[in-house]
The first five atom37 places (N, CA, C, CB, O) and aatype in JSON, in Angstrom:
{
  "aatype": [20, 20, 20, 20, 20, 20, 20, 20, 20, 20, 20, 20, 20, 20, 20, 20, 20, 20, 20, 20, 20, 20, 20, 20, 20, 20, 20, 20, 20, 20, 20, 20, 20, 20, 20, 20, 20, 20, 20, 20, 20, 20, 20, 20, 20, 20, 20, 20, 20, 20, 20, 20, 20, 20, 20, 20, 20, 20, 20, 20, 20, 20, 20, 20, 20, 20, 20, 20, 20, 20, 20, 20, 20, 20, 20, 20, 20, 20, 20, 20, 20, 20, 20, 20, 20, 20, 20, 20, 20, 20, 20, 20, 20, 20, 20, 20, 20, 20, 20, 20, 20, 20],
  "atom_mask": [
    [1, 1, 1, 1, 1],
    [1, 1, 1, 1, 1],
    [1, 1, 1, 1, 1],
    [1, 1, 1, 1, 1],
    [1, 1, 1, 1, 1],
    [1, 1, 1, 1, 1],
    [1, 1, 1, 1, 1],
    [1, 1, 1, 1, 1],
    [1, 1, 1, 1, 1],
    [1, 1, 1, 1, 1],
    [1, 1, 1, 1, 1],
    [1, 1, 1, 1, 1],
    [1, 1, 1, 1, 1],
    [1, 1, 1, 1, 1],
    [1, 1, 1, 1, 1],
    [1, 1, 1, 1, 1],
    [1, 1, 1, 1, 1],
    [1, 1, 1, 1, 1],
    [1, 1, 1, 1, 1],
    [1, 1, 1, 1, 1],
    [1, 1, 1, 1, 1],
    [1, 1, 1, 1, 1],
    [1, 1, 1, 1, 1],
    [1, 1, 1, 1, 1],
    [1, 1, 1, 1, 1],
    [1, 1, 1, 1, 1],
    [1, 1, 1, 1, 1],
    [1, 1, 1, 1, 1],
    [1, 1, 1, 1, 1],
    [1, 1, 1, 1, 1],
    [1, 1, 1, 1, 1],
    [1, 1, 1, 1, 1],
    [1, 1, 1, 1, 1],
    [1, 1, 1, 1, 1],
    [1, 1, 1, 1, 1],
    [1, 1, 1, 1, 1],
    [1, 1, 1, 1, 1],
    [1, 1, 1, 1, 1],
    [1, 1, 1, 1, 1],
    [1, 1, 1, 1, 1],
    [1, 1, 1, 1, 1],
    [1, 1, 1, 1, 1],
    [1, 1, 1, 1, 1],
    [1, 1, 1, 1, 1],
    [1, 1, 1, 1, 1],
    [1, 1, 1, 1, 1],
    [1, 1, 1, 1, 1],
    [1, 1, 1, 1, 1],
    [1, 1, 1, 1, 1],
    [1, 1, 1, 1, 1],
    [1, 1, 1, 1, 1],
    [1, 1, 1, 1, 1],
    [1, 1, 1, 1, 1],
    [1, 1, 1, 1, 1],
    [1, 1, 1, 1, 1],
    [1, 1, 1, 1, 1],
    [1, 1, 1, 1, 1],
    [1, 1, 1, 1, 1],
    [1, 1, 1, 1, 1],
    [1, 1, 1, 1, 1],
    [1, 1, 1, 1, 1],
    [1, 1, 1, 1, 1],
    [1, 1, 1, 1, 1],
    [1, 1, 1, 1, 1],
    [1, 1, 1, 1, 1],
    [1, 1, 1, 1, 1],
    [1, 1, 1, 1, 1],
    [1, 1, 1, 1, 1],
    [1, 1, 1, 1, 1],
    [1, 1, 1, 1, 1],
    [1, 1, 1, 1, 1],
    [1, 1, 1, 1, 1],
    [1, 1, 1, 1, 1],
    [1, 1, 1, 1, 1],
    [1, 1, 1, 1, 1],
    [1, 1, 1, 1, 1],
    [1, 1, 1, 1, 1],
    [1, 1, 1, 1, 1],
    [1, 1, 1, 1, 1],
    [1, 1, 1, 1, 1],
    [1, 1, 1, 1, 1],
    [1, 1, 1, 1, 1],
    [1, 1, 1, 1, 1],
    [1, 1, 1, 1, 1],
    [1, 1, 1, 1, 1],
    [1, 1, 1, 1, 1],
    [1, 1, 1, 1, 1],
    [1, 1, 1, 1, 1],
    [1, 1, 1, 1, 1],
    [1, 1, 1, 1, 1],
    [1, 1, 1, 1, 1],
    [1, 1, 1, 1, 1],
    [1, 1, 1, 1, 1],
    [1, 1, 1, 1, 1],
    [1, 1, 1, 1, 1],
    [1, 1, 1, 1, 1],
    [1, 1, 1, 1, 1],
    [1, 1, 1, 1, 1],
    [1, 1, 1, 1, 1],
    [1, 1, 1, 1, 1],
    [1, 1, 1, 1, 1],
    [1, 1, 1, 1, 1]
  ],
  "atom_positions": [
    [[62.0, -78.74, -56.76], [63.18, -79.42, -56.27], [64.35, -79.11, -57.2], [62.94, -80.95, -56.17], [64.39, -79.2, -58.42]],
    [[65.36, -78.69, -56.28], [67.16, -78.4, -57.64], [67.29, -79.94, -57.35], [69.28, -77.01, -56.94], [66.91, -80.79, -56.55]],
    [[68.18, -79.75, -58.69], [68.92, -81.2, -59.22], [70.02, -81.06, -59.2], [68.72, -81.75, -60.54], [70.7, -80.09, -59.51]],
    [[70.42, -82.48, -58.66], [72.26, -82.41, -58.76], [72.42, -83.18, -59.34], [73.28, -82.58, -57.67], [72.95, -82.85, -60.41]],
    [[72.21, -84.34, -59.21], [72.21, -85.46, -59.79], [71.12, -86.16, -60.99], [72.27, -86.09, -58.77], [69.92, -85.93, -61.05]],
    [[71.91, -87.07, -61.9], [70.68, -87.76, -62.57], [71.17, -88.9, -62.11], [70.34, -87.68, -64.2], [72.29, -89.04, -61.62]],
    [[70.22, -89.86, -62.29], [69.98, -90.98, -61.8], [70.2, -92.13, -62.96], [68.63, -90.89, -61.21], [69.44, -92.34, -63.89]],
    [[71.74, -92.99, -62.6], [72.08, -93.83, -63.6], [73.63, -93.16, -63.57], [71.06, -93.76, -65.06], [74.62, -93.89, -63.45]],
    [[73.7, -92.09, -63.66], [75.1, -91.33, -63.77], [76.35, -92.24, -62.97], [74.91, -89.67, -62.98], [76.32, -92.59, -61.78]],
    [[77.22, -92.46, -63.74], [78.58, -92.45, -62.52], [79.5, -91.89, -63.28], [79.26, -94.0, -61.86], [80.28, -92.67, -63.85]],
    [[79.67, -90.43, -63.5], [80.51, -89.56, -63.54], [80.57, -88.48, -62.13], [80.2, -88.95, -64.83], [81.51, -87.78, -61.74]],
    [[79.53, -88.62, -61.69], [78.68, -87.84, -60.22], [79.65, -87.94, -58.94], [77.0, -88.8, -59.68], [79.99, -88.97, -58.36]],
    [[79.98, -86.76, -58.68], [81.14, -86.34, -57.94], [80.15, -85.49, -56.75], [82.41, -85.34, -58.97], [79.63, -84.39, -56.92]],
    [[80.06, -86.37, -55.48], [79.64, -85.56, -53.97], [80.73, -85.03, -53.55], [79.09, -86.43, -52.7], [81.74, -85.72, -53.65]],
    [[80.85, -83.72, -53.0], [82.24, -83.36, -52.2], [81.53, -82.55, -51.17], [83.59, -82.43, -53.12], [80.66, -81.68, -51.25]],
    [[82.23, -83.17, -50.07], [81.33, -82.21, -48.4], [82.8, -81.95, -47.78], [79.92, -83.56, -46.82], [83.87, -82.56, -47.8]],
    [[82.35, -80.83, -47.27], [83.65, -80.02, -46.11], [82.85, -80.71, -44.75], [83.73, -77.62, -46.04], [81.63, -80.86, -44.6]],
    [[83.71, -81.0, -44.05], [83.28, -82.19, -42.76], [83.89, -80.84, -42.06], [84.21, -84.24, -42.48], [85.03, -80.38, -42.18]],
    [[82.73, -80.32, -41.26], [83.46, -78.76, -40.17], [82.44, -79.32, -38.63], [82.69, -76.27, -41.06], [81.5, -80.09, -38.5]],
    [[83.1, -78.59, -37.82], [82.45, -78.71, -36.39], [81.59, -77.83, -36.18], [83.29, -78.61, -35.29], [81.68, -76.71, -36.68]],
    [[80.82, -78.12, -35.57], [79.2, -77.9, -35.2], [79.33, -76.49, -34.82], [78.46, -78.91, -33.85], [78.61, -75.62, -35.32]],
    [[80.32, -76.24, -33.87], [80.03, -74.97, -32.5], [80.82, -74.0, -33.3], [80.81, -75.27, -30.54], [80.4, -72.84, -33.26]],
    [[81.95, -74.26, -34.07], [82.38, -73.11, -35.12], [82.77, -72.81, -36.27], [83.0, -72.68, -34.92], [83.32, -71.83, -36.79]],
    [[82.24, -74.26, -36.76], [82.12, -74.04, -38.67], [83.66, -74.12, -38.79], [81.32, -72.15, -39.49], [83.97, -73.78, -39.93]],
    [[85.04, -74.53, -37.84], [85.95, -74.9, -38.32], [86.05, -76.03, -38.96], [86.59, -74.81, -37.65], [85.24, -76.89, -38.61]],
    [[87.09, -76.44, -40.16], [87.11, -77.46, -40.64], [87.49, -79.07, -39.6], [87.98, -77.04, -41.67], [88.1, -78.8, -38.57]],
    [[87.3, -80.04, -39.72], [87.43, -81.09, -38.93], [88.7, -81.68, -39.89], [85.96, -82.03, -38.69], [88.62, -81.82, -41.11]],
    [[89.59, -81.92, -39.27], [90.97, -82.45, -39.83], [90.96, -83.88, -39.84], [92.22, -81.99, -38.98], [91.09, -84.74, -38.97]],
    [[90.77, -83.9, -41.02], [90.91, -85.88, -41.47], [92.17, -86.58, -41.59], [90.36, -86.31, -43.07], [92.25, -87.79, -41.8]],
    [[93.2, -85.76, -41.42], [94.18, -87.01, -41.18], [94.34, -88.1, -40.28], [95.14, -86.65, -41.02], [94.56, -88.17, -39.07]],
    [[94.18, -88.97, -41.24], [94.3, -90.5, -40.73], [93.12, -91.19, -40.32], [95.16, -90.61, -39.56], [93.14, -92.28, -39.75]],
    [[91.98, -90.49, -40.63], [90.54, -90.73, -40.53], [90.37, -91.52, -41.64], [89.61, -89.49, -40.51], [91.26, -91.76, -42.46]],
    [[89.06, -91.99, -41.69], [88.92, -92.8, -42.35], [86.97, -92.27, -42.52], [89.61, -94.3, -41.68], [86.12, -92.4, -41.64]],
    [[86.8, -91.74, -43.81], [85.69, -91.03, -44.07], [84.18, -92.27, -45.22], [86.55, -89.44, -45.02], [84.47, -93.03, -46.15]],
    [[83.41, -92.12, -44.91], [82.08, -93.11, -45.16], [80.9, -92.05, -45.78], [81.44, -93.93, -43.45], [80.72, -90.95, -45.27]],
    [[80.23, -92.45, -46.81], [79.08, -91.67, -47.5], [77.8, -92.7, -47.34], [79.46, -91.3, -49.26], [77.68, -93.47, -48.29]],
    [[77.1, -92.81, -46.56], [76.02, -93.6, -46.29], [74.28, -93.05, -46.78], [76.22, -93.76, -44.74], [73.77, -91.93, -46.77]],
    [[73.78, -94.3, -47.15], [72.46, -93.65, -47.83], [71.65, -95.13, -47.81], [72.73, -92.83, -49.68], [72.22, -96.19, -47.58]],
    [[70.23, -95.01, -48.08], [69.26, -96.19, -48.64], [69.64, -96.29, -49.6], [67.87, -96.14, -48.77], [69.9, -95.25, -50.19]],
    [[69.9, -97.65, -50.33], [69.3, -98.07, -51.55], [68.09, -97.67, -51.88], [69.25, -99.27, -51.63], [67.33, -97.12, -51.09]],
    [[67.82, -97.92, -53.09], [66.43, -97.73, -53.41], [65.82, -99.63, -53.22], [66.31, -96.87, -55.3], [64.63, -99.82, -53.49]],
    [[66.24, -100.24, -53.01], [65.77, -101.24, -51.98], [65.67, -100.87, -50.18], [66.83, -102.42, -52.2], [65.36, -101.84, -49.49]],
    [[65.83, -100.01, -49.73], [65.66, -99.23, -48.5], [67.02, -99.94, -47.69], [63.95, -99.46, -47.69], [67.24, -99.64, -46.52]],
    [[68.03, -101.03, -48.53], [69.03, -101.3, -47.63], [70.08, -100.1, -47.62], [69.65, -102.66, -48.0], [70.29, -99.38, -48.6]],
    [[70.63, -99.98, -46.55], [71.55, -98.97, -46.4], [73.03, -99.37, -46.72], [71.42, -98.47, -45.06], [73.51, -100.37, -46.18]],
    [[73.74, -98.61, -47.6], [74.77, -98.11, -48.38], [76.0, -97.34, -47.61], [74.1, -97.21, -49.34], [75.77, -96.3, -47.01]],
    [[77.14, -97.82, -47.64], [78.57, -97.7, -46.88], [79.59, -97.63, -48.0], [78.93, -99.06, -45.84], [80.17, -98.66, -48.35]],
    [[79.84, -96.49, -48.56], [80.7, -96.65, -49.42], [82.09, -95.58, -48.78], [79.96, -96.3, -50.92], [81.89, -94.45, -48.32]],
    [[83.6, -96.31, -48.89], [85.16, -94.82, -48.19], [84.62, -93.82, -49.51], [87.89, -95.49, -48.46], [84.21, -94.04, -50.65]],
    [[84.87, -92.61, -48.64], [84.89, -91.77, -49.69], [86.37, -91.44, -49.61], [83.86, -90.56, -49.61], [86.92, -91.89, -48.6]],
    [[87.28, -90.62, -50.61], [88.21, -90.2, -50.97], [88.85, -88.63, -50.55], [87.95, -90.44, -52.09], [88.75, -87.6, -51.23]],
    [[89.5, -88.79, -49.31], [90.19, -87.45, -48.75], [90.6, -86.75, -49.86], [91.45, -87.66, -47.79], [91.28, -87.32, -50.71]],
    [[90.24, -85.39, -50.0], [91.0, -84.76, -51.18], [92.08, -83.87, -50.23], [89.89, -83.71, -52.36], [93.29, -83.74, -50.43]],
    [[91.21, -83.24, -49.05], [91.93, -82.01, -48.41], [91.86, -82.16, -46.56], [90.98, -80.44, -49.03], [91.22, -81.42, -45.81]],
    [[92.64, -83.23, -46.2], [92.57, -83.37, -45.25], [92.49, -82.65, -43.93], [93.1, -83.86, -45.38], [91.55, -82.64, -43.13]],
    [[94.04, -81.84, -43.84], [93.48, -80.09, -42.64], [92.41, -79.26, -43.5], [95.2, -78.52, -42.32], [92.15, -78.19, -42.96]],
    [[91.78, -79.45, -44.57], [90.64, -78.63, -45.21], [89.46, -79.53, -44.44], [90.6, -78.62, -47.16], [88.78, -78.77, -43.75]],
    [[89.02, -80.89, -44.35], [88.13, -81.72, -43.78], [87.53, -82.1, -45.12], [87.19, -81.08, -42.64], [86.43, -82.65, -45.07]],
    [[88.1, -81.87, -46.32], [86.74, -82.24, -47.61], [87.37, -83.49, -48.2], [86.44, -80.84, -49.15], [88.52, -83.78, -48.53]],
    [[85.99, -84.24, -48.22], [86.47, -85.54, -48.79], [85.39, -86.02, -50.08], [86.5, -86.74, -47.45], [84.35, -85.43, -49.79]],
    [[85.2, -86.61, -51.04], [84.41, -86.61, -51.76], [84.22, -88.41, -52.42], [84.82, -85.4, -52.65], [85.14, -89.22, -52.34]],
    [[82.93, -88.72, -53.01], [82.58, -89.68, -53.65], [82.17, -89.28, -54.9], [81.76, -90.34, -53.03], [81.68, -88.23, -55.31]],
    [[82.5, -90.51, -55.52], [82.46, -90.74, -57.15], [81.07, -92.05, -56.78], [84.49, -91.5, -58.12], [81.05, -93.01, -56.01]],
    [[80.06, -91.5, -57.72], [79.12, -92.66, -58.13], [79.43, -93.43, -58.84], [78.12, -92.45, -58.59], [80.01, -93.16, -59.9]],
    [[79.07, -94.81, -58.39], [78.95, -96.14, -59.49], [77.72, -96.14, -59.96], [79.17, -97.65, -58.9], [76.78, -95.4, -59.68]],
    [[77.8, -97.23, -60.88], [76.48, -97.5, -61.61], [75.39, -97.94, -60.95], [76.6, -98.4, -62.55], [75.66, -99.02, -60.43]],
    [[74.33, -97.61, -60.74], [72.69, -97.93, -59.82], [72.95, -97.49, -58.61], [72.09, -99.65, -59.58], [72.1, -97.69, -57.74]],
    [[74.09, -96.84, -58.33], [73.5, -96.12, -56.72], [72.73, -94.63, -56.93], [75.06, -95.73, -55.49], [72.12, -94.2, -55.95]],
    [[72.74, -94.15, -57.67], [71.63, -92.79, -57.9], [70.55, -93.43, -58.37], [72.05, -91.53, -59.05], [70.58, -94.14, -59.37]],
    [[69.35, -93.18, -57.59], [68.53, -93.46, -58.14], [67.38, -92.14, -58.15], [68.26, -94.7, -57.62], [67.61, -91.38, -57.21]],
    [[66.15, -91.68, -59.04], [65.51, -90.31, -58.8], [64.51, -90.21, -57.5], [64.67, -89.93, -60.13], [64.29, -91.08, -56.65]],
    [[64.02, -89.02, -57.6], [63.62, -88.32, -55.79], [64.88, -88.03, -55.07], [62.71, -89.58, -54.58], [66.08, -88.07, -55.34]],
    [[64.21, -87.77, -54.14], [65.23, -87.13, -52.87], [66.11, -88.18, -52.53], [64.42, -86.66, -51.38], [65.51, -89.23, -52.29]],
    [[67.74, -88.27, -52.4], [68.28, -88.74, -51.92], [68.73, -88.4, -50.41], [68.86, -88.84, -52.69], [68.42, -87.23, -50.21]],
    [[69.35, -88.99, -49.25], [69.59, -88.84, -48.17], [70.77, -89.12, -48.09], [68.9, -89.34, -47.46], [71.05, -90.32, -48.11]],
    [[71.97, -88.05, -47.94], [73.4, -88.93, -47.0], [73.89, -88.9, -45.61], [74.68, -88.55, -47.5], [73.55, -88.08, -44.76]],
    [[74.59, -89.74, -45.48], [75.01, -89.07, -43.8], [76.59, -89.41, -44.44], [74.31, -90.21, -41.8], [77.0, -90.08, -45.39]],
    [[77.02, -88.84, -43.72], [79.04, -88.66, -43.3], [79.57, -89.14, -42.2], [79.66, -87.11, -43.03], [79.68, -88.39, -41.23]],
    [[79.92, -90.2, -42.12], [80.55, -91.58, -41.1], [82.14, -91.27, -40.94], [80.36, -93.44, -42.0], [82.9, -91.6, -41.85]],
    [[82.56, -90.69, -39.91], [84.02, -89.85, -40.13], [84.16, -90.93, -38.3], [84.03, -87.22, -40.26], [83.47, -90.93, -37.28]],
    [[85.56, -91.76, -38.78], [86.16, -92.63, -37.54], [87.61, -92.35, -37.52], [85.92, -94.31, -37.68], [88.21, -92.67, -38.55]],
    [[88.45, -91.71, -36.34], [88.98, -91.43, -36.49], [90.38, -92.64, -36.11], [88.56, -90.38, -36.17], [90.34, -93.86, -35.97]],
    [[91.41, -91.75, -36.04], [92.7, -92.94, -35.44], [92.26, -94.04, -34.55], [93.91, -92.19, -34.46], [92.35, -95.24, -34.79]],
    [[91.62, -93.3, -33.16], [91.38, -94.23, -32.01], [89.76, -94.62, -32.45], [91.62, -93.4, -30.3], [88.86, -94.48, -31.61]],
    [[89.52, -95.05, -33.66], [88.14, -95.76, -33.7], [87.01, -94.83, -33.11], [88.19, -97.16, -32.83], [85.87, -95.31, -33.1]],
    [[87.12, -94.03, -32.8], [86.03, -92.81, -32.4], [85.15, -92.55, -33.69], [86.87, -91.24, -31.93], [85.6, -92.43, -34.83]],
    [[84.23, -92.5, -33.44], [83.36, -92.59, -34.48], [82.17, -90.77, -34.35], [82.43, -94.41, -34.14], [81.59, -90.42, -33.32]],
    [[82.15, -90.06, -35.56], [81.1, -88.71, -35.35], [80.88, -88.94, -36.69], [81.65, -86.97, -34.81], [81.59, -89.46, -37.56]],
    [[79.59, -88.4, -36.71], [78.52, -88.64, -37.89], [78.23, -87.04, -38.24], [76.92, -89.62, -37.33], [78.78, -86.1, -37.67]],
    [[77.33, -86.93, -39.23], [77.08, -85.61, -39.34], [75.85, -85.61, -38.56], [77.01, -85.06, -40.78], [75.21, -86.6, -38.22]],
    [[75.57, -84.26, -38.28], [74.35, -83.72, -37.79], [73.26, -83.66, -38.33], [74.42, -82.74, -37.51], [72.2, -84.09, -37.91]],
    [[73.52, -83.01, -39.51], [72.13, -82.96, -40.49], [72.23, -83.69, -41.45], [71.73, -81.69, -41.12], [73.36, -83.58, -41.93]],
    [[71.31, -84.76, -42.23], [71.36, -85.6, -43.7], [71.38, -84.5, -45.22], [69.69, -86.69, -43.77], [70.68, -83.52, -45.48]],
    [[72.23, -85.01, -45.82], [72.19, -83.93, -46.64], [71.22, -84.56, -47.73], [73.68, -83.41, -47.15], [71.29, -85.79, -47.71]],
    [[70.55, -84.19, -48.44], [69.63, -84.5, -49.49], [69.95, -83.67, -50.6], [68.24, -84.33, -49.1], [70.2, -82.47, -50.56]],
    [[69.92, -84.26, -51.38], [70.07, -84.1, -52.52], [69.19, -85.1, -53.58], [71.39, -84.14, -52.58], [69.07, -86.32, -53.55]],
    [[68.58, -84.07, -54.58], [67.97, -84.17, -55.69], [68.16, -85.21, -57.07], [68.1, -83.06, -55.94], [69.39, -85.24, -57.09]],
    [[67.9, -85.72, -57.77], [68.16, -86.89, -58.18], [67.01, -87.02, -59.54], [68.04, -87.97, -56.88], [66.09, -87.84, -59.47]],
    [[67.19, -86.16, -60.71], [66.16, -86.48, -61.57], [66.5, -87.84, -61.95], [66.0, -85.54, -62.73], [67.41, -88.58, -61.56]],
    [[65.45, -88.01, -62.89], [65.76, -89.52, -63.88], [65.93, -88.77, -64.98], [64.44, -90.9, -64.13], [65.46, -87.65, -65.21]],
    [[66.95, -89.77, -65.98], [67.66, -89.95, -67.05], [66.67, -89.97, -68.03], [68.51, -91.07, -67.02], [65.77, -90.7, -67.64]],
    [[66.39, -89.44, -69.27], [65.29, -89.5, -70.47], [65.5, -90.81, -70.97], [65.46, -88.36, -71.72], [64.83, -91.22, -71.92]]
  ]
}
């Protein structure tokens, strides 16, 4: 398993390009309103805005707090609602890796 993350970290910076399915163009976030969703490691599920960096780019990114990394496989999804409340998710969960801290 690669590692991205350690677990405990909140210096930990996710950044995803949000693109459309049928041609890998970028999805334009202006005025969207973008979501990084995952389990706890209590299995409750996690809703945190993530932070538009590049809006006609579609990339928006999260900063970890303290106890949301936890180690094993993590799972996210991308909760993207737009002006008129229209709501598209991502397609695939992205996972990502998650050692523990020594």
């Amino acid at each position: 398993m690669a590692y991205e993350f350690v677990a405990g970290d909140t210096g930990s910076i996710l950044e995803v390009t949000c693109k459309n399915d049928d041609d890998s163009t970028a999805i334009n976030l202006t005025g969207c309103t973008v979501a990084l969703q995952w389990k706890g490691i209590d299995g409750v599920l996690v809703s945190k805005s993530m932070t538009v960096t590049n809006a006609v780019g579609g990339v928006a990114q999260y900063q970890f707090a303290t106890a949301e990394l936890f180690s094993g496989a993590m799972e996210f999804e991308v909760k993207i609602t737009d002006v008129n409340s229209k709501v598209i998710r991502s397609l695939n969960l992205l996972s990502e890796g998650v050692r523990r801290a020594l």
